[in-house]
N, C-alpha and C positions, 0 to 999 in steps of 0.2 A: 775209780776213786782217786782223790787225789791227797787229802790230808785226812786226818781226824785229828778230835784235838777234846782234850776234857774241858770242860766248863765249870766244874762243881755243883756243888747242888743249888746255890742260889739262884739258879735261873726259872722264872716264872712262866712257862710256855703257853697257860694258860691266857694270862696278860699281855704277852705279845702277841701270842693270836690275834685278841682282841684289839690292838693297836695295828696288826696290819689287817683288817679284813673291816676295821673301820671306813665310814663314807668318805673320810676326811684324810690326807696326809700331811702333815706340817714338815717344819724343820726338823722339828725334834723326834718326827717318824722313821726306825732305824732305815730303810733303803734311802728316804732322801737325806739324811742325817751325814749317809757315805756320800752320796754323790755329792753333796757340798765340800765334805771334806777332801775328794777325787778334785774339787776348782769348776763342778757343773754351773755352767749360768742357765739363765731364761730355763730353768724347769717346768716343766707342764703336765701339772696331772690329769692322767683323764677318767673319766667314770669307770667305776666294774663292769665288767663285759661277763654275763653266764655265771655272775655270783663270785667267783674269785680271781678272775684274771684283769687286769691292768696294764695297762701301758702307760707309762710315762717319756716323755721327750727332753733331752736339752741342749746345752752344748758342751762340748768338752774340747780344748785345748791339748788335741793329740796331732796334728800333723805339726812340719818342723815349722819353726818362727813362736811358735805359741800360739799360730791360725786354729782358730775352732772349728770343729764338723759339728755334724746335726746325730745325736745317737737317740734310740728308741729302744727300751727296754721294755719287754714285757713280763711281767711280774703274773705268778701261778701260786696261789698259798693253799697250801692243803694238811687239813689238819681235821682226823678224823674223831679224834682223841687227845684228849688232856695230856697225853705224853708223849706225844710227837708231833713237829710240824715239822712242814717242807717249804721249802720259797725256793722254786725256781726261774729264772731270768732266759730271758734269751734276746740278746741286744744284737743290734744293727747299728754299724756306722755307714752313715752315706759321706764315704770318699772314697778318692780314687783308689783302685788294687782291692777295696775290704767292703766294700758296698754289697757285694755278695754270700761275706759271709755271714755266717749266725753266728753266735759263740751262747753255747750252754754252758748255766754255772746253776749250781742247785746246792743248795744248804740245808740237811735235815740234821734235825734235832732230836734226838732220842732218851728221854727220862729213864734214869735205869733208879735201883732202890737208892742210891747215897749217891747220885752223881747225872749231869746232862750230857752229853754226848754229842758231839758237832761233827758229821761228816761234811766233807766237801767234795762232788763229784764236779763233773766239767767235759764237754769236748766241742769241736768246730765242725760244724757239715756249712758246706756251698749251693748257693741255689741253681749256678753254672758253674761249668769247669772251670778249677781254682788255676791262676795264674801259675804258670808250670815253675818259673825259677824263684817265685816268692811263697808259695803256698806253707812248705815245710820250717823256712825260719817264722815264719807271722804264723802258723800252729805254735811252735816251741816257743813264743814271744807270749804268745796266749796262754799258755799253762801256766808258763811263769806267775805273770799278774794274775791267774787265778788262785792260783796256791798263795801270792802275796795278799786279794783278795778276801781270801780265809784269816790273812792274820788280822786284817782291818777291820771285816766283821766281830771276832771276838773281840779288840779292843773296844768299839765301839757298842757291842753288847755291855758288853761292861761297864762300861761307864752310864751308860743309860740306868744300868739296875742302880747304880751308885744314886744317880739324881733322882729314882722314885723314893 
C-alpha cells in the first residue's frame, strides 16, 4: 500500500461505477479525464474485454525533448457492492529501457458509515530481466508518480463530484 487518504462522505461510488463500467468513455470519464490532464494525445478507447476490463492506448510525452511513446493501460473495475470499488491499471510503455515493464497501480474505494476511503496500492514486475543498473531508480521513479498519482485522482474525483 502506498497511500490512503479520506475522501468524505460525498463520494457516490455507486455513480462512478456506473460511469466507468459504461460502453462509452468521454473526456469527462475520470481515467480519461487524468490522462488528458497527464498531456495524453491520440487516446483510443477500446471495447470491454470479459465485462470489466479495458484497455486504452495513447501518447504521452515521457521521454526527453517532450518525444511521445505509445502507452497502453489496461483498466480492471471491480465492484461487487455499492460500497466499494477497485480500478486497477496496469500500463505499458513501449520505449526503450521500460518496454518491459508493467507498472500496477490499483485504487479502492471503501465506503465506511460517515466517510469513503481511498487506498492506493502499486508495484512493478518485468516481463524479462530488468535492466541491472536502471531497474532500482525507474522502480523508486515509479512509486513516486504513483503516490503523486493518488493525489491527482482525488483531485480530479472531486471536482467531477462538484460538476454533477
Amino acid at each position: 500500500q502506498l497511500s490512503q487518504a479520506s475522501l468524505g462522505a460525498g463520494v457516490d461510488l455507486k455513480s462512478l461505477r456506473e460511469e466507468l463500467i459504461a460502453d462509452t468513455w468521454t473526456d469527462s470519464t475520470l481515467p480519461i479525464a487524468l490522462l488528458n490532464r497527464d498531456g495524453a494525445a491520440k487516446i483510443d478507447v477500446q471495447a470491454w474485454q470479459e465485462g470489466q476490463t479495458r484497455t486504452v492506448s495513447y501518447k504521452l510525452p515521457v521521454l526527453p525533448g517532450g518525444i511521445g511513446a505509445r502507452v497502453e493501460n489496461t483498466y480492471t473495475i471491480t465492484a461487487a457492492e455499492d460500497d466499494s470499488l477497485t480500478i486497477e491499471i496496469v500500463s505499458v510503455t513501449y520505449a526503450p529501457v521500460i518496454e518491459n515493464m508493467r507498472v500496477h497501480t490499483c485504487y479502492t474505494l471503501v465506503k465506511e458509515a460517515d466517510d469513503v476511503k481511498l487506498q492506493l496500492g502499486g508495484f512493478v514486475t518485468w516481463t524479462k530481466a530488468p535492466p541491472k543498473m536502471f531497474a532500482s531508480p525507474i522502480e523508486r521513479g515509479i512509486r513516486k508518480t504513483q503516490t503523486a498519482s493518488g493525489e491527482g485522482f482525488i483531485a480530479a474525483l472531486k471536482k467531477q463530484l462538484q460538476v454533477r
